[in-house]
C-alpha positions as CSV (number, residue, x, y, z in Angstrom):
1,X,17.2,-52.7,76.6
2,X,15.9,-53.7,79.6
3,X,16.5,-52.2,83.2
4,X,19.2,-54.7,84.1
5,X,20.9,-54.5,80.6
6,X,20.7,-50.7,81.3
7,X,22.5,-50.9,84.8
8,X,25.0,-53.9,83.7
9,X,25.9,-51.1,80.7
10,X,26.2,-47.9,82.8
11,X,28.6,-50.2,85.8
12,X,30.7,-51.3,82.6
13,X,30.9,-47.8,81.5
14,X,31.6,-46.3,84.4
15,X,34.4,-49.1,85.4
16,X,36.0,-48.5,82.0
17,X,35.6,-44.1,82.0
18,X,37.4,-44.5,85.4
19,X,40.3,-47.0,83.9
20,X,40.7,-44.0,80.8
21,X,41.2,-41.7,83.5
22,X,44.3,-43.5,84.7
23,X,45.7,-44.2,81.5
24,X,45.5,-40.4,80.9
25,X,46.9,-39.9,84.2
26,X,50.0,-41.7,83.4
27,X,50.2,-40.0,79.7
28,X,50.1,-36.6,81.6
29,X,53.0,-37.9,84.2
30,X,55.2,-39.3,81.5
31,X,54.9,-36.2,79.7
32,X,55.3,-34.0,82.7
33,X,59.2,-36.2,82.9
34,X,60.0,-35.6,79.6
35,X,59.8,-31.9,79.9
36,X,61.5,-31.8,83.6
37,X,64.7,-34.3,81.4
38,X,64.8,-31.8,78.7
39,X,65.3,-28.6,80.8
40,X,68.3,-30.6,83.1
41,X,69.9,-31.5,79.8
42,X,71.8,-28.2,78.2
43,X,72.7,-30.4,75.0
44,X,69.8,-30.5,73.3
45,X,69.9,-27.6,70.9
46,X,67.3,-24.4,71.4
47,X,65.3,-25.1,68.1
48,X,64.7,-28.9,69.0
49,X,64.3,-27.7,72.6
50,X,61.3,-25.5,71.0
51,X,59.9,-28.3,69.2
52,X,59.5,-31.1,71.6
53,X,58.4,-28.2,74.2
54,X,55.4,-27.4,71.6
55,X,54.3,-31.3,71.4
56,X,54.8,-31.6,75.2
57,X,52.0,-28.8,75.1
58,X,49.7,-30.0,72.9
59,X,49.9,-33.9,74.4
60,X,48.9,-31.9,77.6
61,X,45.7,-30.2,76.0
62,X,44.3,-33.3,74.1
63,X,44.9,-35.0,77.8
64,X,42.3,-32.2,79.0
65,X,40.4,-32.8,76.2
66,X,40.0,-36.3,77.2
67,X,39.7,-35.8,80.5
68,X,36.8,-34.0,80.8
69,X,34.9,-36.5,77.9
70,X,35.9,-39.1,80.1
71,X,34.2,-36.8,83.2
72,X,30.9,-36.2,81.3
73,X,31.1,-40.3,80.4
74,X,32.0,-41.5,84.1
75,X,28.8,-39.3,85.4
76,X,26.3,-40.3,82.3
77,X,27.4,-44.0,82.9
78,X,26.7,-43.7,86.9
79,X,23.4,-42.4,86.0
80,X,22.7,-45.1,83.6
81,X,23.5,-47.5,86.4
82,X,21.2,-45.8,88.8
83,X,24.0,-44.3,90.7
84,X,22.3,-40.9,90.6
85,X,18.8,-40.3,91.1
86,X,19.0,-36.0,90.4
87,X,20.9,-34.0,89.6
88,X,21.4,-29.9,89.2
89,X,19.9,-28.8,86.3
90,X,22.9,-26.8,84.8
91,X,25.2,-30.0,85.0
92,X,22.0,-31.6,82.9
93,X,22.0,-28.5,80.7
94,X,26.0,-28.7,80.4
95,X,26.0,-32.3,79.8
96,X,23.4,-31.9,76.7
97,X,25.1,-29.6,75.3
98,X,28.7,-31.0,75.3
99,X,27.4,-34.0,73.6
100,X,26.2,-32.0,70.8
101,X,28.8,-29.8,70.3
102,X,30.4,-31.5,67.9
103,X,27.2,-31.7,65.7
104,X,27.2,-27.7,66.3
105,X,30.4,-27.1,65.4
106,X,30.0,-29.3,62.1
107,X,27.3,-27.1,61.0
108,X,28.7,-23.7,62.3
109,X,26.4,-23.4,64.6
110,X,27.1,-21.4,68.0
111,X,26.0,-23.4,71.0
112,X,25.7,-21.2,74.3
113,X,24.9,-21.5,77.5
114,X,23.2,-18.7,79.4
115,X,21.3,-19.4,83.3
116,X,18.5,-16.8,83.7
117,X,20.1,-14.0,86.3
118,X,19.9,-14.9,89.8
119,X,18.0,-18.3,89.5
120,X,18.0,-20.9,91.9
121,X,19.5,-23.6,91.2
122,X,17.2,-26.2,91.0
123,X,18.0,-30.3,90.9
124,X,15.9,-32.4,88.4
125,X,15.3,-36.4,88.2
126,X,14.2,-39.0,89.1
127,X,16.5,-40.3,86.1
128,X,19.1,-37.3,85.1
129,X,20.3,-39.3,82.0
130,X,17.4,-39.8,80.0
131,X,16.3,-36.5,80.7
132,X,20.1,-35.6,79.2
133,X,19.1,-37.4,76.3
134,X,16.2,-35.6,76.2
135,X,17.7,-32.2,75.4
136,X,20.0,-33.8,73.1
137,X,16.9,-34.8,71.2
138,X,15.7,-31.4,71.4
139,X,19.2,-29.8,70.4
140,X,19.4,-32.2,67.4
141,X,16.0,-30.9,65.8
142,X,17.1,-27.4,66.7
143,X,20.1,-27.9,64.5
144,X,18.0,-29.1,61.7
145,X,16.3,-25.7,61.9
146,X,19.3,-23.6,62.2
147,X,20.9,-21.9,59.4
148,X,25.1,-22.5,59.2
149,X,25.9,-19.2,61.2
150,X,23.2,-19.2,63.4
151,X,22.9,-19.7,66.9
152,X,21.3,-21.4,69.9
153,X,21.1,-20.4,73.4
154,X,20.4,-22.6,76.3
155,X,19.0,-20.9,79.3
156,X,18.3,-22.9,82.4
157,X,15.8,-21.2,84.8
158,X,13.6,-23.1,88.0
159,X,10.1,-23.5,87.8
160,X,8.5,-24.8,90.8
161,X,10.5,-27.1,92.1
162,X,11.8,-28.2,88.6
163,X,13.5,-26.7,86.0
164,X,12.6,-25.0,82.5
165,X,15.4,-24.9,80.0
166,X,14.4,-22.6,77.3
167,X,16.2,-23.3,73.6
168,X,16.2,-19.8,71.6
169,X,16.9,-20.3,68.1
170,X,18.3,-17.0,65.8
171,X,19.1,-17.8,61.8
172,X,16.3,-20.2,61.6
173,X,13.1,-20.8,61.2
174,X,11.2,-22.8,64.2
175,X,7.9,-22.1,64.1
176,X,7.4,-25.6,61.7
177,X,8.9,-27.6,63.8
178,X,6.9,-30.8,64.7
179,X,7.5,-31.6,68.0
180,X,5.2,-34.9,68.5
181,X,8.1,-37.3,68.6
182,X,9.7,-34.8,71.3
183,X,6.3,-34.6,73.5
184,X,6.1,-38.3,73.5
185,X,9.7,-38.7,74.5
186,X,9.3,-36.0,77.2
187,X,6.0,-37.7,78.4
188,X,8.1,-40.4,79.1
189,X,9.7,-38.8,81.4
190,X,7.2,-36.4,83.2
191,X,8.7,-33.6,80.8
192,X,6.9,-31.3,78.6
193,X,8.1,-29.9,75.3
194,X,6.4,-26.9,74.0
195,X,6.9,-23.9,71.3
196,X,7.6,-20.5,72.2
197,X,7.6,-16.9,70.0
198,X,9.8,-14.8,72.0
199,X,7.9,-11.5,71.5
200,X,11.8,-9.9,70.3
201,X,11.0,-12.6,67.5
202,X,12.7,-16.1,66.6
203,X,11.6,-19.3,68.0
204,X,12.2,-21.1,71.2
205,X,11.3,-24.8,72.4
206,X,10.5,-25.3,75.7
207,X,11.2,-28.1,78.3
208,X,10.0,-28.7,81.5
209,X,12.0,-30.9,83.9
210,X,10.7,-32.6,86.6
211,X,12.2,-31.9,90.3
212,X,14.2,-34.8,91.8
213,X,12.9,-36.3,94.8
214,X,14.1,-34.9,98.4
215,X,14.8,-31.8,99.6
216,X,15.8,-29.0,96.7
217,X,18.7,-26.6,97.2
218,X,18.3,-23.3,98.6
């Protein structure tokens, strides 16, 4: 894909995330009418008053649900566009990890997020999304490692002016992992990718991110 296929995608994503947003505006709204109609009518009896209450609830939960994919799409689209030249590293950190939960979850695999106590925040670039894509990369060969009932933990902490986001793996075995494929992606991107053994045991990946240009956060 070239750079202006890459921008024409990430202004046509970003254009349709925001038009999903409306549409589950309006499902929220029409919801929110039905259940203000069926507490001013006293006809309807209590057991069907129970029922439609209990769908009413869970349209309003899958509407969060999509809400916030729709969120995590608008802000990956804007960066595909070049909306976004940094970006904090724990909305990088959250944003890797929501789009592998699913992939987690399918294995049994806990996926947590823990920042390192009392770090500074730190924002990473120049381009946010591939760097997202980068810890999905990682994420995914993590899972491959993990036994079903394991766990990974995702700990964001500055370095520099950039950011290290250390992957700790427990119920698997990481120390095999090749990581070539990783480095070169991460190359790419003024990233490095490295193995760690925590000395408590287990096996942790490494990644560097690069600072974003300008001033950092205090």
């Amino acid at each position: 894909m070239t750079a202006a296929e890459q921008v024409l995608c990430g202004r046509i994503g970003a254009g349709l995330t925001h038009e999903l947003k409306n549409v589950l505006a309006i499902v929220r709204e029409s919801a929110g009418l039905i259940q203000d109609i069926l507490e001013l009518e006293k006809s309807v009896p209590e057991e069907r008053r129970k029922r439609v209450m209990r769908a009413l609830a869970a349209i309003d939960a899958q509407v969060g649900r999509g809400e916030e994919m729709a969120d995590r799409l608008n802000a990956f689209a804007h960066e595909l566009a070049g909306d976004v030249s940094g970006r904090d590293v724990g909305e990088v950190v959250e944003a890797a990890a929501f789009l592998m939960r699913r992939a987690a979850r399918s294995k049994r695999v806990a996926l947590e997020i823990r920042p390192a106590a009392g770090a500074r925040r730190a924002r990473v670039g120049p381009r946010p999304d591939r760097l997202v894509l980068l810890l999905c990369a990682c994420l995914e060969r993590c899972l491959g490692l993990v036994q079903e009932g394991g766990s990974i933990l995702l700990a964001p902490e500055t370095s520099g002016q950039g950011a290290v986001v250390r992957l700790s793996l427990a119920g698997g075995e990481g120390a095999a992992a090749r990581l070539d494929d990783l480095q070169a992606l991460g190359s790419e991107l003024g990233c490095a990718v490295t193995r760690e053994t925590p000395p408590g045991g287990g096996a942790a990946l490494l990644v560097v991110l690069p600072a974003a240009a300008g001033p950092q956060p205090g």
